[in-house]
N, C-alpha and C positions, 0 to 999 in steps of 0.2 A: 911303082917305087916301093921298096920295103919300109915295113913298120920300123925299123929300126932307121932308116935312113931320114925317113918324116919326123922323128924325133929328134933324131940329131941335128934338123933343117927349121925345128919347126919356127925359132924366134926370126930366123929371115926372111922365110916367105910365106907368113903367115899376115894378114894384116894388125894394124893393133887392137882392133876389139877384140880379138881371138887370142893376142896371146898377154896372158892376166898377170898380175901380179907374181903370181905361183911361177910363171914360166922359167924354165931353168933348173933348179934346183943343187945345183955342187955335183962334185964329183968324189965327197967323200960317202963315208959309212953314217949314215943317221942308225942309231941306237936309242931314240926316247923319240915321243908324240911331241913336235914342237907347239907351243903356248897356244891358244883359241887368237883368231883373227883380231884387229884391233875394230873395238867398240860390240865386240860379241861374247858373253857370258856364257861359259859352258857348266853346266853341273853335273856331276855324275853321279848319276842312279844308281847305280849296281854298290853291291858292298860285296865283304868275303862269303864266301860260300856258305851256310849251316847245314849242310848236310856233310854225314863221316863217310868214311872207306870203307865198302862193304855193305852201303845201307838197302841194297838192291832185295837183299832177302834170298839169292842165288848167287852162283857165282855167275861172272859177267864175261864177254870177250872182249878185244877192241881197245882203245888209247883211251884213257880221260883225261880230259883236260878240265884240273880242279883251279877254280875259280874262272871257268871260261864261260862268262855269261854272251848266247848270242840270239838272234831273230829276233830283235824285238817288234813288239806291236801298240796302238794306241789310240786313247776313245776320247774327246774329250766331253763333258757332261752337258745339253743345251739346256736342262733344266737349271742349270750353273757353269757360265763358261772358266770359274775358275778352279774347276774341279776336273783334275784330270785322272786317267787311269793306264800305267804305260803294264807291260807282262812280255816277260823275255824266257828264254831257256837257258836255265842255272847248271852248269860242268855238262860239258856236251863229249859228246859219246863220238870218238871218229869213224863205226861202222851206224851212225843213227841215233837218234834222239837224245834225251839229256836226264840227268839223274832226277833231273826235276821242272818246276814253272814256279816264276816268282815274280810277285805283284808287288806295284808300288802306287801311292797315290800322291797326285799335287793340292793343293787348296789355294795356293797364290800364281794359277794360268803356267805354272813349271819351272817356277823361280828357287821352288825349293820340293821336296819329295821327302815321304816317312820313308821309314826302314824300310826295305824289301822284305815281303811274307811271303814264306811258301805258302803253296797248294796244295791242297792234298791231290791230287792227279795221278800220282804215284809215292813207294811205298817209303822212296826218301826223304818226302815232301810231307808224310805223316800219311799217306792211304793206306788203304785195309780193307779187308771185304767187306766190314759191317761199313765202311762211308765211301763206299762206290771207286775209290783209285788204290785199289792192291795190287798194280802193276809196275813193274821193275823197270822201264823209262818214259816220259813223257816227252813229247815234241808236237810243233807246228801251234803256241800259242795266239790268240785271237783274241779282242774285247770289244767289244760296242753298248753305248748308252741307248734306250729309247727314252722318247720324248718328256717322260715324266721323271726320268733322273734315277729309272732302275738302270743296270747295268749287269751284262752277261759276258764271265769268259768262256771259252770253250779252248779243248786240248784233246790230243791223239795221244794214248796209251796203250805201250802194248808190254808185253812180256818177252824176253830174252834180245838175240843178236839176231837184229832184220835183214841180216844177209845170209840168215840163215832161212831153209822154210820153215812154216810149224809153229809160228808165232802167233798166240792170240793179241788181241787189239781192241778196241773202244773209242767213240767217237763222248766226250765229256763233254756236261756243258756245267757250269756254276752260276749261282744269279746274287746279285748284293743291294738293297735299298737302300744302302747309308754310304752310297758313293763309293764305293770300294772297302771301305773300314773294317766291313765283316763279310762272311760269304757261305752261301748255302752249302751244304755235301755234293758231292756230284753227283750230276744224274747221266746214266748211260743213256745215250740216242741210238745207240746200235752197239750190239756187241757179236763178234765171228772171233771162231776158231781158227784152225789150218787150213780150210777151204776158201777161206776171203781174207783180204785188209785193205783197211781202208784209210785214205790219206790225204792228206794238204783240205782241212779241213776250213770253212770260216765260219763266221756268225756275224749277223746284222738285223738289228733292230731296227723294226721299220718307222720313216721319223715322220709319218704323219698319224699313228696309229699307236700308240705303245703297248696294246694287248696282242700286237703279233712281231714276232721274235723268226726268223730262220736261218738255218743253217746247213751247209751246200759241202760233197765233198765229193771224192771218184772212191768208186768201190771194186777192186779186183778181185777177179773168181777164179777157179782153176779150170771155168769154160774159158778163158782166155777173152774176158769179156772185161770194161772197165767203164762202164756207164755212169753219169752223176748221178750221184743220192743228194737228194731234200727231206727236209723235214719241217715243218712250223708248229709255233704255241700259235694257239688263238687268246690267251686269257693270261699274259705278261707271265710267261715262262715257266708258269705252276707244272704245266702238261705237256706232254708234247704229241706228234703224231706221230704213228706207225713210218720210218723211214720207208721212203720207195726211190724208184730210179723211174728220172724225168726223160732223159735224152741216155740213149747207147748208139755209139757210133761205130757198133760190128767186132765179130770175131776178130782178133790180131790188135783192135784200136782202142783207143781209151782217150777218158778229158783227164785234164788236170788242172791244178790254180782255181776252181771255180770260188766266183766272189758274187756276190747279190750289192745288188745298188736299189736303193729307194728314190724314185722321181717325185719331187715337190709336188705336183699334183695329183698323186695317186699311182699305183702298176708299179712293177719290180722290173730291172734287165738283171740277167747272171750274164756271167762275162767269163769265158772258159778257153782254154787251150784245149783242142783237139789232135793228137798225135796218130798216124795212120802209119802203118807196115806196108810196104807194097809185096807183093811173092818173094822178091829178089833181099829183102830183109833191109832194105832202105828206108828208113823214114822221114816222115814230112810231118810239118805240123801247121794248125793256122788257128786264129782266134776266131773266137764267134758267139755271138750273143743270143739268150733266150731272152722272150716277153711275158711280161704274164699281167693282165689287166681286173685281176680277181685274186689278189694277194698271194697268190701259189697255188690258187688251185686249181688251173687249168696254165698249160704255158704252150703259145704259139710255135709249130715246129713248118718245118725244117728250122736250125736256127739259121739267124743273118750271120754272113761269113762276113768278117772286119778287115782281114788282112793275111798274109801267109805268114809266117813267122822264120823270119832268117837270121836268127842268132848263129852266131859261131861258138861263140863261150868266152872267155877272157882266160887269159896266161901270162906267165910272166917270160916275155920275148927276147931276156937277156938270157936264160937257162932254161926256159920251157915248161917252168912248171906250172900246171893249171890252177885255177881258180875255179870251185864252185859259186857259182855267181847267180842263181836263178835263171840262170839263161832256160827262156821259153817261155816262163810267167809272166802272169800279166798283172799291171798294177792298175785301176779303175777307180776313178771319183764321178761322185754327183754335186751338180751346185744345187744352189736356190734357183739359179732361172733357167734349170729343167736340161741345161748342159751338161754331157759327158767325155768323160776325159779318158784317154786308154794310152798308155806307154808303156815300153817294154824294152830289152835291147836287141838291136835289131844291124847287121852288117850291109843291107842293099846299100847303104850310102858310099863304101868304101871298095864297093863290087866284089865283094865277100872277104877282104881283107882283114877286117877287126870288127867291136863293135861300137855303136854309138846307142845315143838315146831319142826312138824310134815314137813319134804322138800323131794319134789318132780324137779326131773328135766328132760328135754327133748331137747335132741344136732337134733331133725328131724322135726321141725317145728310146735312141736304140734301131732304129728302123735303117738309117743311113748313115754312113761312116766317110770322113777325108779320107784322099790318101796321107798316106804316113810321110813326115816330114821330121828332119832331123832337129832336135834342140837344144843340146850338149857345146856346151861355148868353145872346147878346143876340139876340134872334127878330125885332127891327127893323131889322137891319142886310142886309146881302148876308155869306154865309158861305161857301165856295169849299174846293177840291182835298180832300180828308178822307183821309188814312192811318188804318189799322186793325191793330192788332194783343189781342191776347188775351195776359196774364202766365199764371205755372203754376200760379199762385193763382186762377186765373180772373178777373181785373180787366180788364175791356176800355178799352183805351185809344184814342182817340182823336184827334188832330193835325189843326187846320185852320186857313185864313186867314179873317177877317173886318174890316169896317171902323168898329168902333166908336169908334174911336178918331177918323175923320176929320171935317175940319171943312168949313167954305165955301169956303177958301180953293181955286180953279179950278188954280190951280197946283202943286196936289199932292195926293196921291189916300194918305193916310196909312194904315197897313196895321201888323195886329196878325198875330200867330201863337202859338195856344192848344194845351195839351194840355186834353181832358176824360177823367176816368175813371170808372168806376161800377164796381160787383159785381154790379150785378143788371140793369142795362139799361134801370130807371124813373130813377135819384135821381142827379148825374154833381156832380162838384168840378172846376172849372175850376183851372189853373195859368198863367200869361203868359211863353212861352219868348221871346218878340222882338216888338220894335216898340216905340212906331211907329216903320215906316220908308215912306220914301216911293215908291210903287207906280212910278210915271213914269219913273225911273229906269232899268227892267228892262228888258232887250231886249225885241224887239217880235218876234211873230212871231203874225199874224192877231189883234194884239192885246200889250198888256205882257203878259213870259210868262218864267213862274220854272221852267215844266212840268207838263205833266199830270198827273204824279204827286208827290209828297214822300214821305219813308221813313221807319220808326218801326219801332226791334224791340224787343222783349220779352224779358230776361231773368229769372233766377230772383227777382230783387231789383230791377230797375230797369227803367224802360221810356229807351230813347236814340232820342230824334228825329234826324232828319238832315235838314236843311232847307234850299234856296236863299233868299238876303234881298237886298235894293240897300244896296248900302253906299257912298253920295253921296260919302260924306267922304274915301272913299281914291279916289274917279276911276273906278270901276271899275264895269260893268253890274251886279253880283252876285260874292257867294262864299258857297258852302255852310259851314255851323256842322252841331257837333254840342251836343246836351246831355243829360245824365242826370239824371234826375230817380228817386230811389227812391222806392219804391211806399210809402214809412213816412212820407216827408218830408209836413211842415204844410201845410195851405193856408189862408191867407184868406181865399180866396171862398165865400159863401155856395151850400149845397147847391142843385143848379136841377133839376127832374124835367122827365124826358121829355115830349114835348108832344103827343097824339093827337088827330088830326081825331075829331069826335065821327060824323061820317057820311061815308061815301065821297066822295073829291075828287070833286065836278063840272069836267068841262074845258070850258070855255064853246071855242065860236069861236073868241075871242080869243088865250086861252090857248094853244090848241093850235098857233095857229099860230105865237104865238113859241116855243113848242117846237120846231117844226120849226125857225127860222129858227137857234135855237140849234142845232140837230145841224146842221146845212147850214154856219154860222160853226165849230163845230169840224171838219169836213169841211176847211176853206178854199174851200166851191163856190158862187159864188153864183149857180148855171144849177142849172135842173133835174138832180139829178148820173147824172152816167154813174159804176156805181159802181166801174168801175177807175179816173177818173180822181181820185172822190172822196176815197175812202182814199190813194191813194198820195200825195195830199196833207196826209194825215193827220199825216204824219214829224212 
């Protein structure tokens, strides 16, 4: 059956815990973000932009979109749960990165947030050679607390247009003891010229230790090689090591998304995308995890393979126009009781038709993995980007966009944004943090694009999203909200269980090839990719 046909069918033969509230939507033109859900408080973090036109320092190529804050990310403080730290990308660039990184901080668990600061990351942001970010755009911001209530962001910076070659780069990190309020100069963890870049960077502070800090990223060469690079402080971020590359997965292949997770009792898992070229210029990709039982410095290989990764991408399937969605990354939490959580978006469930939202979990440190089972409360829609986090109750939370809500109308691609949670990983309670709001609105970059990533952190009591949305009605491409939602609070939607292929996915032909076509559209390559030119389109 066509996606279009599922939609137009879905209130009839759908049951009712599947189809919510949202379901339906009109058949006219929405033009503005309609109001936050009832009994749900939205605030929104982003203000106007401070940086001017031309702060690059060169000239630039490519679309801006001023006042287009997106990708957000978010730490919240365990030395203080009510101290949080969210960091987003400020005017984003539609050939790559953003004029800038801008930090904000909560003091009451995200009920209210200071002014957004920039960063110096780059040279709109206030860098310059003498404080380490003299580079004409930043992207792919990251934060994490360790355990004593320091806090590290990190940022990719490079200089010129990433779809061009010849671009230098740097992998940033910043460190702050007063919560976010202030913040070190940057220190460079790696810096390449036009023979390498390096991309989709993170950082995590490890939360049984706070004198060790790491951060994980894929490095491309003009060997056509794209290995992860690590690096760790031992001594709370003063220092750092010599970056090196842990895991290479061969000429033509490369990781990506790489994220480190702390297990409560000690030892690290990184959690990475592996994309492979086969001769014929096909590619595959699959998740898979490293171990490490000595803080990084020694990691178990081969790594454990988690799952293959069968994204299609998301589109808008009244006109076709794509969506940069993250399709292929992966989003990872750790609990307290040493559970891990892995979701992505993933098409096996709709036998390569669309995508949904794809959880894997693993009670052995990383060593073994379920199959992937679907979670996303309406199964006939397109469901996109998935944040993951784990409460200290063990409640796994979930954050993702879907379009249940849209209708026929060609001129606007209507767009919901859900928490799902569970305790056990089969039975999930849907909540509606936003939407509709209209998709078309958003900056464009290889498609409408809020970022590959959204943020969600887990407190003792509350889970707090951190989200990009279009907001038509004030003029403006997007601005990030925050909201809390406590883990006590009611829900009206009915319970929806987890959804398991009853036999392993078959990837017909078909299929696989819009898989490829999807990693190749998040690449931005539409040639057989060379994979330094591939990635460092990635920004």
């Amino acid at each position: 059956m066509a996606l279009g046909k599922i939609r137009g069918d879905r209130c009839a033969v759908l049951v009712a815990a599947l189809c919510l509230a949202a379901c339906g939507g009109g058949g006219g033109s929405s033009s503005q973000t309609s109001p936050p859900p009832p009994g749900l408080t939205q605030t929104r973090v982003s203000a106007a932009t401070p940086f001017t036109s031309g702060c690059n320092g060169a000239a630039q190529t490519g679309q801006l979109y001023v006042n287009g804050p997106v990708e957000p990310q978010l730490a919240p403080n365990p030395a203080n749960p009510q101290n949080l730290i969210g960091v987003w990308q400020q005017d984003r660039w539609s050939n790559g990165g953003a004029q800038g990184l801008m930090t904000s901080v909560s003091l009451d668990g995200g009920n209210t947030w200071s002014k957004p600061a920039a960063q110096p990351f780059s040279t709109c942001a206030g860098g310059n050679s003498a404080n380490g970010g003299g580079y004409q755009r930043a992207s792919d911001p990251w934060v994490t607390f360790s355990p004593d209530g320091v806090a590290y962001q990190s940022a990719l910076a490079f200089d010129g247009d990433v779809l061009q070659p010849g671009s230098s780069g740097a992998v940033l990190v910043s460190r702050s003891a007063d919560g976010g309020q202030t913040w070190s100069t940057p220190l460079a963890l790696i810096q390449d010229g036009a023979t390498a870049f390096n991309d989709k960077e993170s950082i995590t502070a490890d939360s049984n230790n706070s004198s060790y800090v790491y951060a994980v990223w894929d490095r491309l060469t003009t060997g056509n090689t794209g290995p992860t690079y690590f690096t760790r402080s031992t001594d709370g971020g003063k220092t750092w090591q010599p970056a090196q590359a842990i895991y290479d997965p061969g000429v033509n292949n490369q990781t990506i998304g790489n994220q480190v997770v702390t297990l409560p009792g000690g030892g690290l898992v990184l959690v990475f995308t592996e994309i492979d070229q086969a001769s014929n210029g096909t590619l595959t990709s699959h998740f898979s995890a490293l171990r490490s039982g000595d803080q990084g410095s020694t990691w178990m290989l081969p790594p454990v393979v988690i799952a293959e990764s069968l994204g299609v991408g998301a589109h808008d399937d009244k006109t076709g126009a794509p969506i940069r969605d993250g399709t292929g990354l992966p989003a990872v939490a750790a609990g307290a009781n040493g559970q891990l959580a892995l979701t992505w978006s993933d098409a096996r469930f709709s036998n390569g038709n669309y995508d949904g939202i794809a959880l894997s979990l693993s009670g052995d440190g990383g060593a073994t993995w379920s199959a992937p089972v679907e979670i996303n409360g309406d199964p006939s829609v397109q469901a996109f980007t998935p944040s993951v986090r784990i409460a200290a109750d063990g409640t796994i939370g979930i954050t993702y966009f879907d379009f249940r809500s849209d209708n026929s109308n060609p001129q606007n691609l209507l767009t919901d944004y859900w928490l799902t949670t569970s305790q056990n990983g089969s039975r999930w309670s849907e909540r509606q943090l936003s939407g509709p709001f209209d998709l078309t609105g958003a900056p464009q970059d290889s498609g409408y694009f809020l970022g590959d990533y959204q943020a969600l952190a887990a407190t003792a009591a509350d889970f707090v999203p951190l989200f990009a949305q279009v907001d038509a009605a004030d003029g403006i491409p997007a601005s990030i909200y925050a909201a809390s939602l406590p883990l006590s609070a009611p829900t009206t939607a009915a319970m929806v269980r987890a959804r398991a292929l009853a036999t392993p996915v078959a990837v017909s032909h078909d299929f696989a090839a819009r898989v490829s076509d999807a990693i190749r559209h998040s690449l931005r390559d539409q040639e057989p990719p060379r994979r330094t030119r591939a990635v460092r389109q990635r920004r």
